[in-house]
C-alpha positions as CSV (number, residue, x, y, z in Angstrom):
1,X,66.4,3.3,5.7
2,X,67.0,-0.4,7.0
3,X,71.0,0.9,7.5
4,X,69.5,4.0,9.9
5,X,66.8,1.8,11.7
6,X,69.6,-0.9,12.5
7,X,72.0,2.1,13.8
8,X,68.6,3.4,16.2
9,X,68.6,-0.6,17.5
10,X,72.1,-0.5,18.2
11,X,71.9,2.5,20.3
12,X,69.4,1.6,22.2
13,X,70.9,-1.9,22.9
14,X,74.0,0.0,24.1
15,X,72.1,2.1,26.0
16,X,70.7,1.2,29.1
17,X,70.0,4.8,30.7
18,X,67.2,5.5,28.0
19,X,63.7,5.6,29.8
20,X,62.1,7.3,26.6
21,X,61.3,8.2,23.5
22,X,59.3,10.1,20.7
23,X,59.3,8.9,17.3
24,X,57.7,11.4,15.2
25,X,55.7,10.4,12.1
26,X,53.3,13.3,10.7
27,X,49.3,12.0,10.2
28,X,48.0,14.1,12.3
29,X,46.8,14.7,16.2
30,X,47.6,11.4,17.6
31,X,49.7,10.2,20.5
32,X,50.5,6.9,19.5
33,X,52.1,4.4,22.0
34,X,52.3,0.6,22.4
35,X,51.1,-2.2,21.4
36,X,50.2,-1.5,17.6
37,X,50.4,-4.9,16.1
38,X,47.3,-5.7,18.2
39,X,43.3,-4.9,17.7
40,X,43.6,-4.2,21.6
41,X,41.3,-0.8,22.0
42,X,41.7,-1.3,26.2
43,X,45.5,-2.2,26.0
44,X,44.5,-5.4,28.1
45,X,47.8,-7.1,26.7
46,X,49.8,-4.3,27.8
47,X,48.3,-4.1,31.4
48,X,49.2,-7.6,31.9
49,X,52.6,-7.8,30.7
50,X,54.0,-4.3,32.2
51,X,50.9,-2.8,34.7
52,X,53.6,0.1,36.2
53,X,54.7,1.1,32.6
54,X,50.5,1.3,31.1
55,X,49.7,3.4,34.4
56,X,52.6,5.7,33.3
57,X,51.0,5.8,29.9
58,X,47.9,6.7,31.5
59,X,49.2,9.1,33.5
60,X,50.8,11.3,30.8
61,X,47.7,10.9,29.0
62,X,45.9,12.4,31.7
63,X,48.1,15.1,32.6
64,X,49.8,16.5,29.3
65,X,48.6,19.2,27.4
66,X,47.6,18.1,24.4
67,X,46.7,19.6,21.1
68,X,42.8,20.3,20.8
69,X,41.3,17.1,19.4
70,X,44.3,14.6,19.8
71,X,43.4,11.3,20.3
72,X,45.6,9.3,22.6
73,X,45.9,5.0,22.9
74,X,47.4,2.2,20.6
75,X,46.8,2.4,17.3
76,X,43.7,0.1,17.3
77,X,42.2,2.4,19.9
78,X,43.4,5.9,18.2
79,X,42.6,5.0,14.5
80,X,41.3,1.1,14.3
81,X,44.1,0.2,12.5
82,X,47.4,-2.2,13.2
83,X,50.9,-1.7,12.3
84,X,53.5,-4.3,13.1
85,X,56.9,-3.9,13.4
86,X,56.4,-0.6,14.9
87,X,59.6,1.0,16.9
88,X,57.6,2.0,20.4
89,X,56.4,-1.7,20.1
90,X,59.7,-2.9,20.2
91,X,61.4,-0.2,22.7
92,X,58.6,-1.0,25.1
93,X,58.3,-4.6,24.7
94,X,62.6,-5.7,24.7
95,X,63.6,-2.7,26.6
96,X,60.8,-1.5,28.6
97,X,61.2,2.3,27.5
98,X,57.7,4.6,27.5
99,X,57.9,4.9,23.9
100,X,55.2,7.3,21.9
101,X,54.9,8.0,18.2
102,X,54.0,11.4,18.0
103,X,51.8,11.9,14.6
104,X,52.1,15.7,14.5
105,X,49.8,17.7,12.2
106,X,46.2,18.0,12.2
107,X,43.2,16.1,10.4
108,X,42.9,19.1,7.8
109,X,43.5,18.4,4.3
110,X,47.3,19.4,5.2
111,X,48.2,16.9,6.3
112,X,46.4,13.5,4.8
113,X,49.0,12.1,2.8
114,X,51.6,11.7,5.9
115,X,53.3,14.4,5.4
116,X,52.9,18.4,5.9
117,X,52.0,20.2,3.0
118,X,52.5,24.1,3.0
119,X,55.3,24.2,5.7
120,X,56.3,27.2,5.5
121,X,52.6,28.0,6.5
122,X,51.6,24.9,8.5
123,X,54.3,24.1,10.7
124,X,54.6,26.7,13.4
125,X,51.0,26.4,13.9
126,X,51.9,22.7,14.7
127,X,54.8,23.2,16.4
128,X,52.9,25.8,18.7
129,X,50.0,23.3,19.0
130,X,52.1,19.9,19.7
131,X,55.3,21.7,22.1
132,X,53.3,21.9,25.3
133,X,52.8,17.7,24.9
134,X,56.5,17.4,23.8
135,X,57.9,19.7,26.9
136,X,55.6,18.3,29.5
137,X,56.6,14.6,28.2
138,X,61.0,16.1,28.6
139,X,60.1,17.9,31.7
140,X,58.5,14.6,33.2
141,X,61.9,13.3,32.7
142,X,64.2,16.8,33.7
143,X,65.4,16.9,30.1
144,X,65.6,20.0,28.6
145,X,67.1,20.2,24.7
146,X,69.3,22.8,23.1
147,X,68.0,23.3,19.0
148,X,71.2,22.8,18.0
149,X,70.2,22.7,13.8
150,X,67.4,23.2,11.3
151,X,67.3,22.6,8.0
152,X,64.3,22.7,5.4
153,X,63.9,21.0,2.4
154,X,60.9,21.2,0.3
155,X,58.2,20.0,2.6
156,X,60.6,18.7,5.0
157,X,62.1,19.6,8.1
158,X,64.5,18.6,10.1
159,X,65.9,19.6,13.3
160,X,68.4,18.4,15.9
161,X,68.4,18.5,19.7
162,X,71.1,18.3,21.9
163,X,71.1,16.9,25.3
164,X,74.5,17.4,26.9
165,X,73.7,13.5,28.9
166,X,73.6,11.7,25.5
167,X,75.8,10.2,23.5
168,X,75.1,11.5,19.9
169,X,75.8,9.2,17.0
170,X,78.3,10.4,13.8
């Protein structure tokens, strides 16, 4: 895990181009973005450090489709809780990338333990319900991904997107 998080840094050093990210985790119904490691609930920190990059946080929030009951905001704000050493922290903070942790799922019983029980079952009602954020969020940008790959295993699934602009990793 350390290995893959120091190749994402690398990347992203090496990459100057890259304006955004998702970084999907799977709690449930929250749009997640910057700062985390602070009890901030009105992102005061964040407005005074990088004003054009909150108002383009509050934009999307106001304008993307969102699944029925998401909450939107930092951590503090979406869940009263604080995480440090969070990636969109860091994107945003070093690199000044809009950087949002998707937590796709619901608040049903599902999907409490941070991860998707039942895919099978679950997941296209989540995918259905979270891909109008997601394509609203690569439309903003004029991004649009190829599925390249999917692959299941137990309760876990993993795609890949292509993006014929990036540079893909081996």
């Amino acid at each position: 895990r350390q290995r893959h998080m120091w190749r994402r840094a690398s990347f992203i050093e090496a990459s100057p181009h890259i304006k955004s990210s998702m970084n999907f985790h799977a709690y449930g119904d929250l749009m997640i973005y910057p700062y985390n490691y602070l009890k901030d609930n009105f992102n005061k920190v964040l407005g005074a450090e990088k004003p054009k990059l909150l108002s383009a946080f509050d934009y999307i929030e106001k304008h993307a489709p969102a699944p029925k009951g998401a909450i939107w905001g930092n951590a503090s704000k979406a869940i009263n809780y604080i995480a440090n050493g969070e990636a969109s922290d860091w994107m945003l903070h070093y690199h000044d990338i809009i950087a949002y942790s998707p937590e796709i799922g619901n608040h049903d019983k599902f999907s409490s333990h941070f991860y998707v029980l039942n895919l099978k079952k679950n997941m296209p009602k989540i995918v259905k319900d979270f891909y109008p954020t997601i394509r609203f969020f690569t439309d903003m940008h004029k991004i649009y991904f190829i599925l390249k790959t999917q692959k299941r295993q137990g309760n876990h699934l993993q795609i890949q997107l292509f993006y014929p602009g990036l540079t893909i990793l081996k």
